[in-house]
N, C-alpha and C positions, 0 to 999 in steps of 0.2 A: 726703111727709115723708122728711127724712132717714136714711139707714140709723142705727138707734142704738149708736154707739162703746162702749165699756167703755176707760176707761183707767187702769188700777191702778193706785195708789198706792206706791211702794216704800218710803215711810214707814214702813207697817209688815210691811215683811220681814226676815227675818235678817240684819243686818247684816253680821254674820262671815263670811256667803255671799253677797253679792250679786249676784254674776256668776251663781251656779246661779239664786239666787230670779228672776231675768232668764228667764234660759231654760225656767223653769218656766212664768213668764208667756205666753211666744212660744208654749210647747206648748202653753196652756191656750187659746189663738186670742185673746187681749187682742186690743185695735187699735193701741195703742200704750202707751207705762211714760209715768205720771205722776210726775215725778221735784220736790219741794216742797225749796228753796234757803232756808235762813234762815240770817240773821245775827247773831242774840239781840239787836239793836239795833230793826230796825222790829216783827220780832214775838220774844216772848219765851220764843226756840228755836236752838238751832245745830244745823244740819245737813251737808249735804257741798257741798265746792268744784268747780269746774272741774275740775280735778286729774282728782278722783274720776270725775267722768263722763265724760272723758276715757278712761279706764280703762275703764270699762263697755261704752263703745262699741262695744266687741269681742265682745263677746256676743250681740248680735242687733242686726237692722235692721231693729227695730220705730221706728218716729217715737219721738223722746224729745221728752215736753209738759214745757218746763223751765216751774214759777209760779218766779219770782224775788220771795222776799219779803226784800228788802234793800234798805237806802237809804246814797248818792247810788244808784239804780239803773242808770243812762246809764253811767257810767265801766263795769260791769262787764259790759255788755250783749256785746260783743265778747269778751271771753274764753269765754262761756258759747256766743256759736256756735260760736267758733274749736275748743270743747269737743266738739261734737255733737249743741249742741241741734237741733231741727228746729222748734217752735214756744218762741216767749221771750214768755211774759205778765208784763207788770210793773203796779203797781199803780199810779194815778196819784198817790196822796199821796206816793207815794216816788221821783219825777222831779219835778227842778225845770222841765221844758218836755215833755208827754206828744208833745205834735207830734212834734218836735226825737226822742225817743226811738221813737217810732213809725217816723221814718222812718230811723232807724241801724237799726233790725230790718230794714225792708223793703232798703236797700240791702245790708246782710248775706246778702240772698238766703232769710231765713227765714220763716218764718209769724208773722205778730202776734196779740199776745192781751195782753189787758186785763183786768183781774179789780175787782171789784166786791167789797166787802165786807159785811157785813148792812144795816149803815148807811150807805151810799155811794149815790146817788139816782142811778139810771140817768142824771141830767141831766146828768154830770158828761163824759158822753161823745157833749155836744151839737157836732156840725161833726165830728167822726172817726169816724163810724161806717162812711160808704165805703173805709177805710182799715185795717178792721181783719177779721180773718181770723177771733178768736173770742174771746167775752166768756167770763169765768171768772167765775159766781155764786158764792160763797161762800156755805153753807150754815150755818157757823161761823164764830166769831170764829178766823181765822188764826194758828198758832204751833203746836198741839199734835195728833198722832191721835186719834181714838177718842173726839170729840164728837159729845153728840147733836147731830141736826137741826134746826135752826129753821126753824117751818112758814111763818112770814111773808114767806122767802123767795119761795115759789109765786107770789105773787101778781108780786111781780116780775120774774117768769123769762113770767108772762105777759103782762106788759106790753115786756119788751123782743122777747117773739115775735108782739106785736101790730104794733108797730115794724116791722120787718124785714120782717113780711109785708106794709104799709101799702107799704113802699118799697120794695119787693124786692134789700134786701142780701143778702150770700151768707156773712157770717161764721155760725161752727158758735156752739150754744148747750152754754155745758160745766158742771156742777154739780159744787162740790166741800164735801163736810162732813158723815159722820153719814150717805152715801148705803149703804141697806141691803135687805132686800126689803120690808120693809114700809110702804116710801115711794118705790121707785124708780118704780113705776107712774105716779104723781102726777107725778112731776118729770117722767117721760116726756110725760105727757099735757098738761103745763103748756106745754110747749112745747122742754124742753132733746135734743139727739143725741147729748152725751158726760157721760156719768157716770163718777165719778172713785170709789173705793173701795178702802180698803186693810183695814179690821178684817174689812169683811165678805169681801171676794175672800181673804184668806190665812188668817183662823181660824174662817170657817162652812163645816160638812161636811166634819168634820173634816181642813180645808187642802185640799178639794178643787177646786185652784182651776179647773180646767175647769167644772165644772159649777154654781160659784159666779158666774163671767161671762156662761155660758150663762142663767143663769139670771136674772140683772141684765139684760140684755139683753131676754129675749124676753118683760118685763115686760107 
């Protein structure tokens, strides 16, 4: 199995300090900043642009995991590497041609990732699964921090690593929603390598995010 990733959430850190809450990350040995794009149109949240991570980039060279939850997604795919993504997952309801969008990442030179929603039926990414670097389970319905977890995910995160070990693809399995310690175990087990987590890595033990990831981790 997989080495298991940890990759915070910056959703919920100090906005006013973002550059520090970065480097707090890096010191706490994250794998890499999960950085969540919304447009208050596909999900019902505005968050930061290009611009911004742009900006960020400067603070560590940890991988930045851009979820792009924004629609048309394709037109904005290019600013966000041109930004410093290093993996761009976008969501297939929100590309008019997921192909066509997969492959402007891959020639971008960056990582692809596809992200699934509760209700999004792994079928949906029948013929592109050689082509993609790593599936984003959604845990929650997409838009806001600090939702619980829905269990019914599980079951899907073990059928898409029945999959992948049936065929031997090589994309990473990432879970993002409500991930905390009293379910990370399960997700691990079900089959996922990156857990995404922002409530719990920046306000359990009392912000101690080292031993919050340590701890997500060695589930």
């Amino acid at each position: 199995m997989k080495k298991i990733q940890i990759s915070p959430s910056i959703l919920s850190a100090d906005f006013s300090r973002l550059g520090n809450e970065i480097k707090r990350l890096e010191e706490g040995r994250a794998d890499m900043i999960h950085v969540d794009v919304m447009d208050g149109h596909f999900v019902p949240n505005l968050t930061i642009g290009p611009t911004v991570i742009k900006a960020l980039r400067n603070y560590t060279k940890l991988p930045f995991d851009v979820h792009l939850m924004i629609s048309s997604v394709h037109k904005y795919i290019k600013d966000y590497a041109e930004a410093g993504a290093d993996i761009i997952t976008v969501h297939p309801e929100a590309t008019e041609d997921l192909s066509e969008s997969i492959n402007l990442i891959r020639k971008l030179n960056k990582k692809v990732g596809v992200s699934l929603n509760p209700n999004t039926n792994i079928s949906i990414l029948d013929g592109y699964l050689p082509n993609i670097d790593l599936i984003l389970i959604m845990s929650v319905y997409p838009g806001f921090g600090g939702q619980k977890f829905i269990p019914d995910v599980i079951e899907k995160i073990k059928s898409l690593k029945d999959i992948k070990e049936k065929n031997k693809y090589c994309f990473d399995i990432e879970v993002d929603g409500g991930i905390n310690f009293s379910n990370s175990k399960e997700v691990i087990n079900a089959g996922a390598n990156i857990l995404v987590s922002g409530t719990t890595i920046f306000k359990e033990n009392n912000g101690d995010i080292k031993k919050n990831i340590e701890t997500l981790r060695s589930q």
